[in-house]
KEZANU-299146 format. One record per residue (C-alpha): residue in three letters; x, y, z. Coordinates in nm, 4 decimals. Layout:
BEGIN
   residu          x          y          z
      ALA          X          Y          Z
...
// end
This chain:
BEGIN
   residu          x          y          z
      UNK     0.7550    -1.7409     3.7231
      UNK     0.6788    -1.7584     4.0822
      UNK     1.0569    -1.6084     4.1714
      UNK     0.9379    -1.3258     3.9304
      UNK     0.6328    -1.2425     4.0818
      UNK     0.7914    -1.2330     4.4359
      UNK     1.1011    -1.0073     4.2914
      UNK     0.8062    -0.7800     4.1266
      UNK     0.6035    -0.7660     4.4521
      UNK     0.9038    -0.6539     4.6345
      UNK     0.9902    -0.3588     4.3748
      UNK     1.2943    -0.5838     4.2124
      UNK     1.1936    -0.4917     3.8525
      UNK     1.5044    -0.5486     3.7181
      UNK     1.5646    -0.8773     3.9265
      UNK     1.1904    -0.9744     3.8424
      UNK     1.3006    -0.9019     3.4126
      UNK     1.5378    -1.1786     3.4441
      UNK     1.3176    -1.4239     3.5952
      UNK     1.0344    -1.3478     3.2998
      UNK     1.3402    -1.3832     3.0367
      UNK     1.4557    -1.7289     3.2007
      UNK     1.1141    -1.8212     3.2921
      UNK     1.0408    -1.7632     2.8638
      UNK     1.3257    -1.9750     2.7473
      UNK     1.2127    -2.2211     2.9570
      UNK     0.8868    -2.2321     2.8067
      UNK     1.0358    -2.2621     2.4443
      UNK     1.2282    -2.5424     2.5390
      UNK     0.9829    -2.7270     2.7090
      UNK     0.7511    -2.6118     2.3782
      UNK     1.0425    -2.7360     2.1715
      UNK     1.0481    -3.0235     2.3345
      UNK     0.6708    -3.1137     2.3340
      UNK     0.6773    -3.0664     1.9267
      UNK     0.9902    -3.2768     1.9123
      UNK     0.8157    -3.5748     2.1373
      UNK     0.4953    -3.5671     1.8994
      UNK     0.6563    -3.5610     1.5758
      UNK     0.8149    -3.8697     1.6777
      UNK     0.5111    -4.0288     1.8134
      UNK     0.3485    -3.9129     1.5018
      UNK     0.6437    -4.1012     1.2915
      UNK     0.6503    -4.4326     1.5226
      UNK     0.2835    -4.4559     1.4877
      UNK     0.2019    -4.7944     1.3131
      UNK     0.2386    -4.7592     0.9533
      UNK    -0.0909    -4.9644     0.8655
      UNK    -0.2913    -4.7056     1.0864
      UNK    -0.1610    -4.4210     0.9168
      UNK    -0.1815    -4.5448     0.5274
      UNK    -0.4965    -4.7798     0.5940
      UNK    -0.7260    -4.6479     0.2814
      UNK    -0.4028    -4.6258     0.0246
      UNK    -0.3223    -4.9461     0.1365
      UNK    -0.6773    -5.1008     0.0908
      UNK    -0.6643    -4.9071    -0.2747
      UNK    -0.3300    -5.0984    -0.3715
      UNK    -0.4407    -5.4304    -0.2260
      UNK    -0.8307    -5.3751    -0.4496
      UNK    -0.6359    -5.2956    -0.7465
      UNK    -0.4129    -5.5999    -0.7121
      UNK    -0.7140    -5.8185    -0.6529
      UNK    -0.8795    -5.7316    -0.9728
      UNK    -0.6003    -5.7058    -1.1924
      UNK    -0.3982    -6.0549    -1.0527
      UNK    -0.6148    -6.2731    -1.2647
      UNK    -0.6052    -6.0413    -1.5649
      UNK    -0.2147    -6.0720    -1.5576
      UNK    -0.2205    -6.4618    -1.4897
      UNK    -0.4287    -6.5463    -1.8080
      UNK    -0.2177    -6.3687    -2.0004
      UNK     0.1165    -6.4717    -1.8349
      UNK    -0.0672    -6.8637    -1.8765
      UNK    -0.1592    -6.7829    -2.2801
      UNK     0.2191    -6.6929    -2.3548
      UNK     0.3106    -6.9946    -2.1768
      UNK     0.1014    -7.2498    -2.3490
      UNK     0.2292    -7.0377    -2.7032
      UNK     0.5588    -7.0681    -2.6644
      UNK     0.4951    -7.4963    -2.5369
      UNK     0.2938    -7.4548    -2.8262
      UNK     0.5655    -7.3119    -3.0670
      UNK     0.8527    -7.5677    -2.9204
      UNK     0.6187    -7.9274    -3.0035
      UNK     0.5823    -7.7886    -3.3537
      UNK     0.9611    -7.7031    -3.3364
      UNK     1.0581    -8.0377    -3.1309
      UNK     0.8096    -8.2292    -3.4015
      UNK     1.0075    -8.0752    -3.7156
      UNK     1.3063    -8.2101    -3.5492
      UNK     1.2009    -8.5282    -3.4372
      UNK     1.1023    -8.5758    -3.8362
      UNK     1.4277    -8.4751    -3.9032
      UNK     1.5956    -8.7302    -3.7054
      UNK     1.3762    -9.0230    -3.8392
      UNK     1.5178    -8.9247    -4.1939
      UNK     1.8362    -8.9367    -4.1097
      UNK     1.8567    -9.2216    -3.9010
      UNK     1.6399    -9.3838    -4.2445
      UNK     1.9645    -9.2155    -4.4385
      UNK     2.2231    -9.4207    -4.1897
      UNK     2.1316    -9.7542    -4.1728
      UNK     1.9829    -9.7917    -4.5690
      UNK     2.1962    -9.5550    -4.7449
      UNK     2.5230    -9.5090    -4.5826
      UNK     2.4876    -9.8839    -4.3742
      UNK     2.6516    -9.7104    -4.0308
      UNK     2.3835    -9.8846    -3.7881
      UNK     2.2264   -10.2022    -3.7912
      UNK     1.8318   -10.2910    -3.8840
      UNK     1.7774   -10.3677    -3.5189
      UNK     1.9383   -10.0347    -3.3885
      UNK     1.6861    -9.8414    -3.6672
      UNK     1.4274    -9.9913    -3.5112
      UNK     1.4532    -9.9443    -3.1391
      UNK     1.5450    -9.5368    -3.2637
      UNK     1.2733    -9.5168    -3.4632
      UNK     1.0113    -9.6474    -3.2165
      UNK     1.1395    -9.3953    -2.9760
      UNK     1.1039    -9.1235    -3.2304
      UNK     0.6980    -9.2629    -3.3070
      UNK     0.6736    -9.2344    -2.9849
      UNK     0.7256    -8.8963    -2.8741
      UNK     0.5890    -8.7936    -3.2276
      UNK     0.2581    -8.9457    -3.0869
      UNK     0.3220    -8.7799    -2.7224
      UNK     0.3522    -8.4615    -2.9263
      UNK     0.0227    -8.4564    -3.1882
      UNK    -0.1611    -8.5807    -2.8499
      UNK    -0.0171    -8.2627    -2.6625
      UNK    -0.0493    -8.0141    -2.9142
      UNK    -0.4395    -8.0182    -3.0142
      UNK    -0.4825    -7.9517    -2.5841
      UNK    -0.2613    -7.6888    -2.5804
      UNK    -0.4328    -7.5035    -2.8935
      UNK    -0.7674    -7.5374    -2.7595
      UNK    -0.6666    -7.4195    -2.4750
      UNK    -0.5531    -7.1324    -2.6916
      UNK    -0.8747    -7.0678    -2.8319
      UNK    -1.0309    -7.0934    -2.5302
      UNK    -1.2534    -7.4143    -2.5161
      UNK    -1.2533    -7.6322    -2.2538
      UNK    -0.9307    -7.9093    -2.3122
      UNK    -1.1096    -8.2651    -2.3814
      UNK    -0.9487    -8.5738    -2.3880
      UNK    -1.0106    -8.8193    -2.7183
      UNK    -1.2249    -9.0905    -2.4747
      UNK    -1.4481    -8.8123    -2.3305
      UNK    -1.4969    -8.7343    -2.7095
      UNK    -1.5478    -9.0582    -2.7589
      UNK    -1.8518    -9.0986    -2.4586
      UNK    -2.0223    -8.7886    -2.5139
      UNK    -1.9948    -8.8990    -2.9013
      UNK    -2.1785    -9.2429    -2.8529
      UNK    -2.4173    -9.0634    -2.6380
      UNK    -2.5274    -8.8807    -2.9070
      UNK    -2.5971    -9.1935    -3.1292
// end
């Protein structure tokens, strides 16, 4: 600009159009430039500043709808245990009639062998009709108590 204004002072108009062209290119690269520099400050700028409030919407919505999706995520869960002790108890049943079938019908295993079978089965038949009445109030929402708690708050009442 200044090399213009000296050529124009000294009556080099056509010298002094050159400078103003070159001078004006400059300009619009350094302009380019500038807009190029911010865009990319704009970009780098920390994504948390930028998208602070949609983030804090997301993170609300979360907050209030995580427990929502936990009870029901927990409900299908205790269903389905639910649904396999009443399964595993059918089959347990099963298996005590048929090991009944084997040693007094058919004679394949011994007295003692029935017996040490069939205790197991009692067993986990009582593990199972101790399980399931928790599970199903848990289902229908009452507090889970255990049979000697009934038993306390029961003799209290006497």
């Amino acid at each position: 600009m200044q090399q213009a204004m000296s050529a124009f002072s000294l009556d080099q108009l056509d010298e002094a159009d050159v400078y103003l062209k070159e001078a004006g290119a400059e300009a619009d690269k350094l302009n380019r430039e500038y807009m190029r520099i911010s865009f990319l400050t704009n970009l780098g700028r920390n994504f948390f500043v930028r998208y602070w409030w949609q983030i804090s919407v997301v993170l609300i919505i979360l907050g209030v709808s995580t427990p929502f999706i936990f009870k029901k995520i927990r409900r299908s869960l205790w269903k389905r245990k639910l649904a396999n002790l009443r399964l595993e108890l059918l089959k347990t049943n099963e298996l005590i009639k048929k090991l009944q079938k084997e040693c007094f019908i058919d004679g394949l295993i011994t007295t003692k062998v029935y017996q040490d079978r069939a205790e197991k089965y009692a067993d986990r038949i009582t593990e199972i009709k101790q399980k399931m009445p928790l599970i199903e109030a848990l289902l229908a929402g009452k507090k889970a108590v255990s049979k000697t708690e009934e038993k306390q708050t029961a003799s209290l009442k006497i």
